[in-house]
C-alpha positions in Angstrom: 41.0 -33.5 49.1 41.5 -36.5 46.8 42.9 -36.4 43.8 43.0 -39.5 41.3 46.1 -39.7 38.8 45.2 -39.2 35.1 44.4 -42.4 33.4 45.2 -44.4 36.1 42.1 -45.4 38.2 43.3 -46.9 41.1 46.2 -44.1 41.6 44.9 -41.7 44.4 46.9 -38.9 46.4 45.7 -36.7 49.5 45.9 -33.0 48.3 46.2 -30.0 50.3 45.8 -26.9 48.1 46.7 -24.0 50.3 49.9 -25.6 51.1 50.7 -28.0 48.0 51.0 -30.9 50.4 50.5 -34.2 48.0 51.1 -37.6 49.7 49.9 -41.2 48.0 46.6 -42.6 49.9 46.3 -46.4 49.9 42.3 -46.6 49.1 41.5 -48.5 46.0 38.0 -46.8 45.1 36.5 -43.9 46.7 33.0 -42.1 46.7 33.9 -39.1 45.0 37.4 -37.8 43.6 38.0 -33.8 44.0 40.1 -33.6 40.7 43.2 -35.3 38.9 46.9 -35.3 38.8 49.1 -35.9 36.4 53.0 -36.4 37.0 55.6 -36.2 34.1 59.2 -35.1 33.3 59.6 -31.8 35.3 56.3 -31.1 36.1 53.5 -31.9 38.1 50.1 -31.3 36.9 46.6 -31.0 38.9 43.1 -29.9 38.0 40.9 -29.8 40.7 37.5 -28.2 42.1 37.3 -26.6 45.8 34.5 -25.1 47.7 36.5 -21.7 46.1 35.9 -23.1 42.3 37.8 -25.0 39.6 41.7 -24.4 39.8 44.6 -25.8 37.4 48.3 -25.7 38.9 51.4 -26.3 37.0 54.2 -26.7 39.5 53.8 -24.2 42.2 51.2 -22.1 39.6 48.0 -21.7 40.5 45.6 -20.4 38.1 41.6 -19.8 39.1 39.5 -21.0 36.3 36.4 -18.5 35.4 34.5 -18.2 32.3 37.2 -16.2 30.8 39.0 -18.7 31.0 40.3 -20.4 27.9 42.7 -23.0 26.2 44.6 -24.0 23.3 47.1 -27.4 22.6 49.2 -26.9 20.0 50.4 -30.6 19.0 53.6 -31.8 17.9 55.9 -34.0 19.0 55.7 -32.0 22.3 52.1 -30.6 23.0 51.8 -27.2 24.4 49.0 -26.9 26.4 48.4 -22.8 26.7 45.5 -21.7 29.4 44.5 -17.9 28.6 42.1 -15.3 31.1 40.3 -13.1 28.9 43.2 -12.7 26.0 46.6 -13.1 28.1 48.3 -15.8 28.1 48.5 -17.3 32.2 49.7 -20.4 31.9 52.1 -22.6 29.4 52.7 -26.4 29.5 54.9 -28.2 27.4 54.7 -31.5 27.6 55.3 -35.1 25.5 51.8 -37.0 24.2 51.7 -40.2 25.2 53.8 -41.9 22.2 51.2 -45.2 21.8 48.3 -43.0 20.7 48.0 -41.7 17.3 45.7 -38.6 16.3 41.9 -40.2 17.0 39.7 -39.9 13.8 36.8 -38.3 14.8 33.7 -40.7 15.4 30.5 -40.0 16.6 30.3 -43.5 17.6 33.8 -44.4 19.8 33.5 -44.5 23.4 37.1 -43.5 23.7 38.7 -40.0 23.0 41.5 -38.9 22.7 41.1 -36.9 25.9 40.9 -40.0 27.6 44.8 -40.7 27.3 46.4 -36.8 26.4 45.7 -35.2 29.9 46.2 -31.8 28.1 43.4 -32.4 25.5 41.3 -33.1 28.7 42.0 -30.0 30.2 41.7 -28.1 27.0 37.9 -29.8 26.2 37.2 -29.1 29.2 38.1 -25.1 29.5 36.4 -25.0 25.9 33.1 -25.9 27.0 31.4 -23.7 29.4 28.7 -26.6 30.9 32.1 -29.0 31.6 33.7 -26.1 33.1 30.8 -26.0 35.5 30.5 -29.4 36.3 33.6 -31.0 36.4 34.3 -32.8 39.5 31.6 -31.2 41.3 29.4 -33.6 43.4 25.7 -31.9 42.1 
């Protein structure tokens, strides 16, 4: 599958879920991307969509998503990014917000979010909203 690195669009990597193979592909646009990566400090993030479903994997976790499936960020000078199934807890990121980008005011009329630069908050908008859940690179 292809995966495109968060918030960089012309950053793509080959991705082979059932064996966590990731290698960097030398394409600079293509059709359709299957989900996105995001690379820090100690971890390695990727949210992607099989013919299986929508999965999120932190490291060498794999988590199914399902509509049980929900999210919180706790924000601070670390984030926590915290992925629950019904009401356990399954998965926990820590991780440090990008350090250019303060809080976004809300406004109804900004074609930028805050989403667009906090890869957590993406995954967290995402999990909270059942039609995105459904959707989210799928090719429909």
């Amino acid at each position: 599958m292809i995966l495109q690195e968060f918030a960089r669009y012309h950053s793509h990597y080959f991705f082979d879920p059932d064996d966590a193979i990731l290698a960097p592909l030398k394409i600079s646009n293509p059709r359709a991307i299957d989900g996105l990566i995001f690379m820090g400090p100690g971890s390695a993030v990727v949210f992607y969509r099989t013919t299986r479903g929508l999965f999120l994997r932190l490291n060498r976790r794999e988590l199914q998503i399902s509509d049980a499936t929900s999210a919180d960020v706790i924000r601070g000078e670390t984030n926590t990014l915290i992925v629950y199934e019904h009401v356990y807890e399954r998965l926990r990121w820590n991780y440090t917000p990008p350090a250019w980008i303060a809080p976004l005011i809300p406004n109804d009329n900004a074609s930028l979010d805050e989403e667009h630069f906090d890869f957590g908050v993406f995954i967290y908008n995402v999990l909270s909203n059942k039609q995105r859940k459904r959707l989210v690179f799928s090719r429909k």
